[in-house]
N, C-alpha and C positions, 0 to 999 in steps of 0.2 A: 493586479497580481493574483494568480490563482494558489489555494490552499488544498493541499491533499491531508485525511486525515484518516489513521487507523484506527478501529475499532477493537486491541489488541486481546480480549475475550473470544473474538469472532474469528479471527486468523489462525489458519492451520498451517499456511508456511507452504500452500500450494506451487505459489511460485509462480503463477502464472499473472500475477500483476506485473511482476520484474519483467517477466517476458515480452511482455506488449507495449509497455511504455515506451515511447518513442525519443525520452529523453532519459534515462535513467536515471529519474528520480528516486526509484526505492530498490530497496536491498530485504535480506534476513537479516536482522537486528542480533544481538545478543542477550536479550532479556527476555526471561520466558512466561508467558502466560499461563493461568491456574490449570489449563487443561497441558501442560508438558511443551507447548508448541514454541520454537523461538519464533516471535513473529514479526511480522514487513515493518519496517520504518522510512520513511523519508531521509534517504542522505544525503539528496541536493532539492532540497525544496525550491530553493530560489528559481529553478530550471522548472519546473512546471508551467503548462502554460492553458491547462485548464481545459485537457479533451475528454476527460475521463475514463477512456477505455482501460484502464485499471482499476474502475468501479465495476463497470460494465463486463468486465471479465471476473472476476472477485466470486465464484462459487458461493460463498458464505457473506456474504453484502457486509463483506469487514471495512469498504472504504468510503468516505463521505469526498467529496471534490468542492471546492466553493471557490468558486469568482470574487 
């Protein structure tokens, strides 16, 4: 099972993680980081299946992915 993980300091709420995941795994959360930003959270983790390309897109390297 693969883990996606937010760096929620590092997230600006670009959006383009949501955009490209191919399972919708992540959303904009409701809890804001020190710099004003509400940032990405995982709301179906279970559904990841570990391709990354919401790291690989992530402007600000806010995502870590693990196998």
């Amino acid at each position: 099972m693969a883990k996606v993980e937010i760096v929620a300091e590092r997230c600006k709420s670009c959006g383009y993680c949501i955009k490209f995941c191919p399972k919708g795994v992540l959303a904009i959360g409701t809890k804001v980081n020190s710099k004003g930003y509400e940032y990405v959270e995982p709301v179906k983790p279970e559904a990841c299946i570990g391709c990354a390309i919401c790291a690989r897109m992530c402007p600000d390297g806010a995502i870590d992915v693990y196998k």
